[in-house]
BAKE-864991 format. One record per residue: residue in three letters; x, z, y of N, C-alpha, C in turn. Coordinates in steps of 0.2 Angstrom, whole numbers, plus 2048, in hexadecimal, padded with zeros to 3 digits. Atoms other than C-alpha are relative to their C-alpha. Example, Ala and Ser with C-alpha at 12.3 -4.5 7.8 and 13.67 -1.06 7.14 Angstrom:
2
ALA8048007FA83E8277EA804800806;SER7FC7FF7FA8448247FB7FC803805;
***
This chain:
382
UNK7F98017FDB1812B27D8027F97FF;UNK7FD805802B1E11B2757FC7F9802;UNK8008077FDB1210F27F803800806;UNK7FE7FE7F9B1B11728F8077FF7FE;UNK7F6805802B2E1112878017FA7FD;UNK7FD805802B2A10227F7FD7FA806;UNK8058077FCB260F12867F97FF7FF;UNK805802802B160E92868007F97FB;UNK7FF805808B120DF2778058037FC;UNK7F97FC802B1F0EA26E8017FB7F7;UNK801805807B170DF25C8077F8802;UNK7FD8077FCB210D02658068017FE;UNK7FB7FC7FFB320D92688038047F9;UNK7FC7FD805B410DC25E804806803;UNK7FE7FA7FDB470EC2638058047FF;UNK7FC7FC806B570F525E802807806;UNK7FC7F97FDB5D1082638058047FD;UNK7FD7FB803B671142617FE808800;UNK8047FB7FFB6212725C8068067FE;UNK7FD7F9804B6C1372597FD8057FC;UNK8037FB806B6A13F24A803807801;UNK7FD7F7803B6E15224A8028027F9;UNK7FE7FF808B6E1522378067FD7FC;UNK7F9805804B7C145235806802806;UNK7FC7FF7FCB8514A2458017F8805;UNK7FE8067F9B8513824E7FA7FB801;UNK8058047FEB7E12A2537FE7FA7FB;UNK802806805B7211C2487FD7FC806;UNK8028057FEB6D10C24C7FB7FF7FD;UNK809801802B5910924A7FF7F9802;UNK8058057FDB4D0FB24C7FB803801;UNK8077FE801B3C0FE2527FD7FB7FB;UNK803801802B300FB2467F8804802;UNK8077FC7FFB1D0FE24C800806803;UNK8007F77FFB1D11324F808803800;UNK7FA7FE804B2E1132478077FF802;UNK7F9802802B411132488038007FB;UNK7FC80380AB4810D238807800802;UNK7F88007FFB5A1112368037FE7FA;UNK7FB804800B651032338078027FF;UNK7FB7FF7FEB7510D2348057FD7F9;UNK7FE801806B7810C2208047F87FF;UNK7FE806804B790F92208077FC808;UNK7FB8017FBB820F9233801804804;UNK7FE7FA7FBB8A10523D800802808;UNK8028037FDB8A0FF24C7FC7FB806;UNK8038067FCB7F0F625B8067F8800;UNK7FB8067FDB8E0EC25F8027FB7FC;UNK800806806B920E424D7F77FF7FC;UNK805803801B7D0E224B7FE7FA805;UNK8028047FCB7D0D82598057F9801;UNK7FD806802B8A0CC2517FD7FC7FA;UNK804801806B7F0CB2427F8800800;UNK8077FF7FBB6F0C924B7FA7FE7F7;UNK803804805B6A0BD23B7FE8037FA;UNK8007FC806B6A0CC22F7FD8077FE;UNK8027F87FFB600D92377FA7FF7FB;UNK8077FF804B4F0D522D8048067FA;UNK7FC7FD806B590D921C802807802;UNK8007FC7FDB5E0E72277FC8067FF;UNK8087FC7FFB4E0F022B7FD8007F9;UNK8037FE807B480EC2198038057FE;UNK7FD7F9804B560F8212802806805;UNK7FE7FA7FAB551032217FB8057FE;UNK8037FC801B4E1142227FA802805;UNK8058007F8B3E11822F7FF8097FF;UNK8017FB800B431282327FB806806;UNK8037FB7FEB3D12D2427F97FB805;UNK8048037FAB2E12A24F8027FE807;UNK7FB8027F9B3112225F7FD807803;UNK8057FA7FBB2412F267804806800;UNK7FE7FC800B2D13E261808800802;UNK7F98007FFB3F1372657FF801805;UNK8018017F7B3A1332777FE808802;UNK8027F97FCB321472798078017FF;UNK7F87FD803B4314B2718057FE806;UNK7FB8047FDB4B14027F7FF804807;UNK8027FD7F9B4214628F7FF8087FF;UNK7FF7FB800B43157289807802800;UNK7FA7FF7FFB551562878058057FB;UNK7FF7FD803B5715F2778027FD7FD;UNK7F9806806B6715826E7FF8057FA;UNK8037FE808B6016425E7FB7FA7FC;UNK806804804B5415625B8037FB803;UNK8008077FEB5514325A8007FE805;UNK8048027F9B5613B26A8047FB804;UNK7FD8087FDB5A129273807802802;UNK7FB8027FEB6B1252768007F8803;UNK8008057FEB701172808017F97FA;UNK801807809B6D1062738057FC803;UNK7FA808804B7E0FE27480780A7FF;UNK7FD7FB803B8E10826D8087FD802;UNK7FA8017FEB9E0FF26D8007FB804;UNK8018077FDB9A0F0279805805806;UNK7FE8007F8BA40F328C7FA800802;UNK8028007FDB9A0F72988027FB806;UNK8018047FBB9A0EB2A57FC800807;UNK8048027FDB910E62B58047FC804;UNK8008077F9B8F0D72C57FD805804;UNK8057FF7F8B8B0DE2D78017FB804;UNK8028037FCB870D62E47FC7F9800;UNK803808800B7C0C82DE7F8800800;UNK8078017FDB6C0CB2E6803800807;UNK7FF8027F8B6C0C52FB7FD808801;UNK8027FA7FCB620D52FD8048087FF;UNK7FB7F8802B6E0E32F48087FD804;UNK7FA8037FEB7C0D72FC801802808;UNK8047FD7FBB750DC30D804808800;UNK7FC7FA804B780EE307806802801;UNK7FA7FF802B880ED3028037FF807;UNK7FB8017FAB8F0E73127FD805805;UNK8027F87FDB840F531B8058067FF;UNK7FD7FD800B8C101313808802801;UNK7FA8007FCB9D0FA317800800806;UNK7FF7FE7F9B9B0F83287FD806805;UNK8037F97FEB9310A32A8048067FC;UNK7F87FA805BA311231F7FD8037FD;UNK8047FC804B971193147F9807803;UNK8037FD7FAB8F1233227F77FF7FE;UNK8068027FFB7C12331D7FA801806;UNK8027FF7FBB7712A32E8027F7806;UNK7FF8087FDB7E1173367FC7FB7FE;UNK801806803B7610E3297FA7FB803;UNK8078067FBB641073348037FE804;UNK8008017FCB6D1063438067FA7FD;UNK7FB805805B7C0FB3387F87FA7FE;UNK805805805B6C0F232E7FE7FB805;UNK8038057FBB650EC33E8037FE803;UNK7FB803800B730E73438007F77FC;UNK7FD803805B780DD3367FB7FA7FF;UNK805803804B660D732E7FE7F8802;UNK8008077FEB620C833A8067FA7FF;UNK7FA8067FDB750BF33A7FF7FF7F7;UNK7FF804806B770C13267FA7FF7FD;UNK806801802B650C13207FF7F8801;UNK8038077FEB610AE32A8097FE7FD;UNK7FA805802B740AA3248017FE7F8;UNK7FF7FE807B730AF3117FA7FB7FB;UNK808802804B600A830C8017FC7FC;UNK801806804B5F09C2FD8087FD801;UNK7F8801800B7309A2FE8028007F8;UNK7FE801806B7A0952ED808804800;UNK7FA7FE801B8C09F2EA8067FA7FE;UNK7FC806801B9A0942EA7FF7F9802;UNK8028077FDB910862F38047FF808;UNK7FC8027F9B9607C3027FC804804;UNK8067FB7F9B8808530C802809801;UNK7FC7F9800B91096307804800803;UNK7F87FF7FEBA209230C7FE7FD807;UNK8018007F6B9908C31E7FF804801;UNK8037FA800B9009C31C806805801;UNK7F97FC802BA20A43198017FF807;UNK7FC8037FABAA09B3277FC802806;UNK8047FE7F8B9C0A0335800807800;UNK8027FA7FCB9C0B43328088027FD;UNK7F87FC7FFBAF0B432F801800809;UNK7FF8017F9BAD0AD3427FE806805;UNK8037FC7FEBA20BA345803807800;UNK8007F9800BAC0CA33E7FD8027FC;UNK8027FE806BA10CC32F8018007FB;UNK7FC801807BAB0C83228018057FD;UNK7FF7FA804BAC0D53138017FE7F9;UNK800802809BB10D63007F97FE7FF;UNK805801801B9F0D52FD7FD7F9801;UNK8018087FDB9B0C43088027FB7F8;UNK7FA804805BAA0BE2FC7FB7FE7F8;UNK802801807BA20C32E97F67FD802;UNK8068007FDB8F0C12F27FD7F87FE;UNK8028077FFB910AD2F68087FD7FD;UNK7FA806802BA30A72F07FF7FE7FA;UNK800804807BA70A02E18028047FA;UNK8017FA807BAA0B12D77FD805800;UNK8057F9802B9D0BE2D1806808801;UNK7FD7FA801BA30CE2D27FD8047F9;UNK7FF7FD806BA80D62C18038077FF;UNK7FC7FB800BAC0E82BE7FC8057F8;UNK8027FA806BAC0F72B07FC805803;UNK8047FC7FEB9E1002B28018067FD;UNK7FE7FA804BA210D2A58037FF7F8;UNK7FC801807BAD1122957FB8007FA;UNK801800805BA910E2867FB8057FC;UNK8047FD803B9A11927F7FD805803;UNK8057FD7FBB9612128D7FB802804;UNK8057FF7FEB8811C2927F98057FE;UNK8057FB801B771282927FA7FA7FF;UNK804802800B6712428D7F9801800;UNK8077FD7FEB5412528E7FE8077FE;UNK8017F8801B50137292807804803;UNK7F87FC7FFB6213B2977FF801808;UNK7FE7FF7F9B681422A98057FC803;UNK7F98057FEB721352B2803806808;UNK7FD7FB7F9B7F13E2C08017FC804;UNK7FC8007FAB8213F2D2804803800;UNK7FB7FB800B931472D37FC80280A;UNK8027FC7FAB921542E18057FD807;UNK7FC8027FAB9F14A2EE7FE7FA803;UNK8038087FDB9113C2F17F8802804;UNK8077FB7FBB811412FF7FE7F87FF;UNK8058057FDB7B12D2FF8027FC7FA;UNK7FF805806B781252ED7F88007FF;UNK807804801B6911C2E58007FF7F7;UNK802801805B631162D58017F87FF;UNK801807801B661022D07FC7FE7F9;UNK803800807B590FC2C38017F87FF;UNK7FE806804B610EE2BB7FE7FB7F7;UNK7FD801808B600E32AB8057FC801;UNK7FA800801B6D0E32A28017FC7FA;UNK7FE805808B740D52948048067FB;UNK7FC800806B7A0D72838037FD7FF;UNK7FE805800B870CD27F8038017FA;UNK7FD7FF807B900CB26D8047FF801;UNK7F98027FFBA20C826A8007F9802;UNK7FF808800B9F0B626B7FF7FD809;UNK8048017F9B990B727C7FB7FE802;UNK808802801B870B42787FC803804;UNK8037FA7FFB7B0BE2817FB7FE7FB;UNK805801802B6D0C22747FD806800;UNK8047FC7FDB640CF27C800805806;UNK8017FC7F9B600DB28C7FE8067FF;UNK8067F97FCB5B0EC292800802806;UNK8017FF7FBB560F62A080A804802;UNK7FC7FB7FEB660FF2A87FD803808;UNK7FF7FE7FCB6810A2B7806802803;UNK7FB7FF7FDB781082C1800803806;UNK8027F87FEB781182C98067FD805;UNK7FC8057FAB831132DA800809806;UNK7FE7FB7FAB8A11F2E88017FB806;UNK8018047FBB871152F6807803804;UNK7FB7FD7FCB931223018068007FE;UNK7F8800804BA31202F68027F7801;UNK7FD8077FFBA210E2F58007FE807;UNK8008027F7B9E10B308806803804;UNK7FB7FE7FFBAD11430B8077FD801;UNK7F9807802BB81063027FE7FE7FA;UNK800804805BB40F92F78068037FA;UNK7FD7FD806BC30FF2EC8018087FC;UNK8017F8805BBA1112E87FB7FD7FC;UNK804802803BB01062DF7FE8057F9;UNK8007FC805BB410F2D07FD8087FE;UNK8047FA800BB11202D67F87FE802;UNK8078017FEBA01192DB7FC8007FB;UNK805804807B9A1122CC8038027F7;UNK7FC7FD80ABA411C2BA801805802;UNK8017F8801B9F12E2BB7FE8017FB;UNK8047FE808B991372AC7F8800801;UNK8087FF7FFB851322A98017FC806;UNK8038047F8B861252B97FE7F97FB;UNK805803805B801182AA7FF7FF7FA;UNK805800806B721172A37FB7F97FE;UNK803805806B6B10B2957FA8027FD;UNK8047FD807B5D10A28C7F77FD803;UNK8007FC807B4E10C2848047FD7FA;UNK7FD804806B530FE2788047FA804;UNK800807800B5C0EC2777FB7FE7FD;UNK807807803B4D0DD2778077FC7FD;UNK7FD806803B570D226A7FC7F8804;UNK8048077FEB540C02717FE7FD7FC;UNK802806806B490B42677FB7FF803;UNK8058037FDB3A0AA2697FC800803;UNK8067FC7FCB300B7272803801806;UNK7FD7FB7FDB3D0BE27D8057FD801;UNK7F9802800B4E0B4283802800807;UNK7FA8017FDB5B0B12907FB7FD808;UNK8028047FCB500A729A7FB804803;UNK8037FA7FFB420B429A801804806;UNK7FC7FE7FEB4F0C029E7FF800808;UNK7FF8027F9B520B72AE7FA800805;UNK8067FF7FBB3F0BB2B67FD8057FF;UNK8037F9800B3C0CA2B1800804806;UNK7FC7FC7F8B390D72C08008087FB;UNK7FD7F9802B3F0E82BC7FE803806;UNK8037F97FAB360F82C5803805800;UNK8007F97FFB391062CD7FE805800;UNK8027FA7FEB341182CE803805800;UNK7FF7F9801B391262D47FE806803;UNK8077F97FDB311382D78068057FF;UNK7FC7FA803B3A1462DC7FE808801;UNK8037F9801B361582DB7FD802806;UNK8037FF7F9B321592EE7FA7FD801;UNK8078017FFB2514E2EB8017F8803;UNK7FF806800B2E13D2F18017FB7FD;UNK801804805B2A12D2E88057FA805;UNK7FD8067FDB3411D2EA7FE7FB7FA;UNK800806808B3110C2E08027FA806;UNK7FE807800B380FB2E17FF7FD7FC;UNK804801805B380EE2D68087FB803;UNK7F9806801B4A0E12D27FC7FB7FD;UNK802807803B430CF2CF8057FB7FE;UNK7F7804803B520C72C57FD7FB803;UNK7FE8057FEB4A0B62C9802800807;UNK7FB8017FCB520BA2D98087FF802;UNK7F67FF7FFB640BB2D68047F9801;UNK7FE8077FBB6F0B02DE8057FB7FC;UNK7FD804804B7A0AB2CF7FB7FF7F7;UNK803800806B720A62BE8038067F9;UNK7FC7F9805B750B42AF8057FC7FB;UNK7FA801805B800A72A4805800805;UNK7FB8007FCB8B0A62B5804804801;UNK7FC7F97FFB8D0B92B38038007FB;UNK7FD7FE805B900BA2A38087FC7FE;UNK7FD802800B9C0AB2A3809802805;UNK7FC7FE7FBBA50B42B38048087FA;UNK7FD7FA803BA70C32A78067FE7F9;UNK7FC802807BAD0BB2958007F8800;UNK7FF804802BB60AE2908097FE7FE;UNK7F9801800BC70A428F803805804;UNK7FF7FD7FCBCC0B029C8008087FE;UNK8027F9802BC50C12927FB7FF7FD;UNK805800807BBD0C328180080B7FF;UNK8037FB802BB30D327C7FF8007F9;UNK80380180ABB50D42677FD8047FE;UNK8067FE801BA90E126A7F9800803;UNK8078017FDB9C0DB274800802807;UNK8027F97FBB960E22857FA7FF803;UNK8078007FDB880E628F8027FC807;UNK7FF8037F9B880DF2A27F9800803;UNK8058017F8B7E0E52B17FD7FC801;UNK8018057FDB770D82BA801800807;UNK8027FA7FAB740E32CA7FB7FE803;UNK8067FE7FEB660E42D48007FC807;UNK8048027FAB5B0DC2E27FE806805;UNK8057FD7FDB550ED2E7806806801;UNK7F97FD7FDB600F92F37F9804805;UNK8067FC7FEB541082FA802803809;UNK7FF7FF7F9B5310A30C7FB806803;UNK8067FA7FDB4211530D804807803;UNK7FA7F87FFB491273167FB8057FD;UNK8047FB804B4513530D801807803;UNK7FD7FB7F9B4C14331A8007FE805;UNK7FE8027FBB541403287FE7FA803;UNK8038067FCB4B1303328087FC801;UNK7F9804801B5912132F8068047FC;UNK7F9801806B641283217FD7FF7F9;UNK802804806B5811F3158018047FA;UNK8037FB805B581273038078007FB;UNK7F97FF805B641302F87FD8057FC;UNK8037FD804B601392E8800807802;UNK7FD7F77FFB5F14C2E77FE8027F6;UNK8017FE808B601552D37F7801800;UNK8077FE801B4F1542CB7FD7FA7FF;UNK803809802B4C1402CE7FE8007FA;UNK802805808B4113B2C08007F8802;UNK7FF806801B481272C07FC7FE7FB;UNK802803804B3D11C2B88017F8801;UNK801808802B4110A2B37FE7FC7FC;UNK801804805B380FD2AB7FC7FB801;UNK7FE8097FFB330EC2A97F97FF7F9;UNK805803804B250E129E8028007FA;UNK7FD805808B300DA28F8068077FE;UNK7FC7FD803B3D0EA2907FE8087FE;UNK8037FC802B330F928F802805807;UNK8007F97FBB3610B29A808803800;UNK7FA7F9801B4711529D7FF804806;UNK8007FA7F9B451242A4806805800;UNK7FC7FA801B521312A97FE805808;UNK8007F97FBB541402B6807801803;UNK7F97FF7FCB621422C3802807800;UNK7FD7F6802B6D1522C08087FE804;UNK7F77FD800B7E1582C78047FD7FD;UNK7FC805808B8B14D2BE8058097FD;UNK7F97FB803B9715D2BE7FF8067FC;UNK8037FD802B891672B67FC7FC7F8;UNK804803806B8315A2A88058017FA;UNK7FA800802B8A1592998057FC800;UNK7FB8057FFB9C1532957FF7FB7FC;UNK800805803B9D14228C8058027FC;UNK7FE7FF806BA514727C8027FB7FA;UNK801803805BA013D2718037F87FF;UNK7FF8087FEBAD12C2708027FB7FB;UNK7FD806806BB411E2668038037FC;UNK7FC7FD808BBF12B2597FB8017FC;UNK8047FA802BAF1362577FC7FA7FD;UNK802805805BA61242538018007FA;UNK7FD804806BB111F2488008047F9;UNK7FD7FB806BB613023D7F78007FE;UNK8087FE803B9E13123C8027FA7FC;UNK801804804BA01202358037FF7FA;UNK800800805BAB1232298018047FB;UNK8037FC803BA41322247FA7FE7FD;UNK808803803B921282218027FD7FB;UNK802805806B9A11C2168038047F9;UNK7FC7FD808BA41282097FC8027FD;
***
């Protein structure tokens, strides 16, 4: 199982997760080593204060403990047996974050499903529409350049104009809370489709690590689990669209950055798809970050700084290049999950996350939050 979760060359890669212990009742922080997760927790409690002390993890890992196997935590994950060990998403107190609309081809998309009200039955006959005026309008366009704001100016003339166009090509990324604080799921988990959404997908993104400082030193895969039908509705159900219980998911680990594996890296990684659902439907695509249309210190820049500091860290989206139009029923209403999806995401340098789409109103509840951290923590240290 664990050359199916880790990256390749995993000797190369510094690795860090998190694992629920059933025996202590919460959550450790691991490094892989080799077969192993070594648990760190003793010397730090947290992903989000080891990733301000990135300089201290060796010493770490030396007085850490290798308690369990990745192979056996991963069957523990995809079995979904919270009695045993098993992945949780690898950050803890950081903000969840994400950027949409900065790929030209999910940007497309987005303004689909506004100008088809969320209606997935509109969405072709809208696409084709649409595809020839902003596709030949959009190509190789810099955001916030002068050739944007002519670009702006010609499909305001036209009646195209939408919030999306706006964050797509202006001069601000779109920035939003993807989810609360410790919420997120992780490899092996069920991420939800609440039951009030008939046209949603899967976004296979990577996602930055950022420290308090506003660094980023490290990535992983995410799934920014999207209801297409709720946002298409109105840009400001955004919320309901995107922060439901289990809509995301992180994981297997954070790639620490260093001399194997950095920022720049990051930025050419392609991120795949798959998914198979119990009917027998496959879908794959594949997000090539070097397509995106703002650089990743742009986003992260756009996220933190003079303007808004994070003194615990956060994670941040990126979003995706890749938006699924195959139909999987009905001819022209393109693909919308049903319970059962086995999602697989994964990537050369980041390894595999996999989960499985379930009922959000049937999974479990998110219990577990910042008090319940806090009081396991400082029951570990007394």
């Amino acid at each position: 199982m664990s050359h199916h979760i880790l990256p390749e060359s995993p000797d190369t890669a510094t690795l860090i997760a998190r694992v629920w212990d059933p025996s202590s009742g919460g959550p450790r922080v691991c490094v892989v080593q080799g077969e192993q997760l070594v648990d760190i927790t003793s010397a730090v409690g947290t992903v989000s204060e080891l990733c301000d002390h990135l300089e201290n993890l060796g010493a770490y890992v030396a007085g850490g403990d290798p308690r369990w196997s990745i192979d056996n935590v991963a069957e523990n994950s995809v079995a979904r047996n919270s009695a045993l060990p098993h992945f949780l998403a690898p950050v803890d107190l950081q903000v969840v974050k994400a950027c949409g609309v900065t790929f030209v081809g999910s940007l497309i998309e987005r303004v689909i499903e506004e100008k088809c009200a969320g209606d997935s039955a509109r969405a072709e006959v809208v696409r084709a529409e649409l595809m020839e005026t902003l596709d030949g309008s959009l190509k190789g366009i810099r955001p916030g350049s002068p050739r944007a704001q002519a670009a702006k100016d010609i499909l305001i003339a036209q009646g195209l104009w939408s919030p999306y166009l706006e964050v797509g090509i202006g001069p601000d990324p779109e920035v939003f809370t993807k989810a609360p604080v410790l919420s997120s799921v992780g490899f092996g988990a069920e991420v939800g489709i609440p039951t009030f959404s008939t046209w949603n997908n899967p976004e296979p993104e990577l996602v930055l690590i950022v420290d308090s400082r506003g660094k980023a030193v490290g990535a992983t895969l995410g799934n920014d689990v999207n209801l297409r039908d709720v946002e298409g509705r109105s840009a400001l159900l955004l919320g309901k669209a995107k922060d439901n219980n289990a809509q995301s998911s992180l994981g297997p680990f954070v790639r620490v950055f260093d001399e194997h594996f950095g920022l720049d890296d990051a930025a050419k990684e392609d991120i795949h798809l798959r998914v198979t659902g119990q009917d027998g439907f496959t879908l794959e695509g594949t997000n090539s970050v070097s397509e995106i249309s703002r650089p990743l210190t742009e986003l992260i820049s756009a996220t933190s700084g003079a303007h808004h500091q994070y003194p615990d860290g956060f994670a941040l989206y990126t979003g995706t290049l890749f938006a699924p139009t195959q139909d999987r029923d009905t001819p022209g209403t393109g693909f919308t999950h049903k319970p059962g999806d086995v999602v697989e995401i994964y990537s050369y340098h980041l390894g595999r996350l996999v989960n499985t789409t379930g009922v959000t109103d049937r999974l479990p509840h998110w219990t577990f939050g910042i008090r319940e951290l806090m009081a396991y923590l400082r029951k570990e240290q007394s």
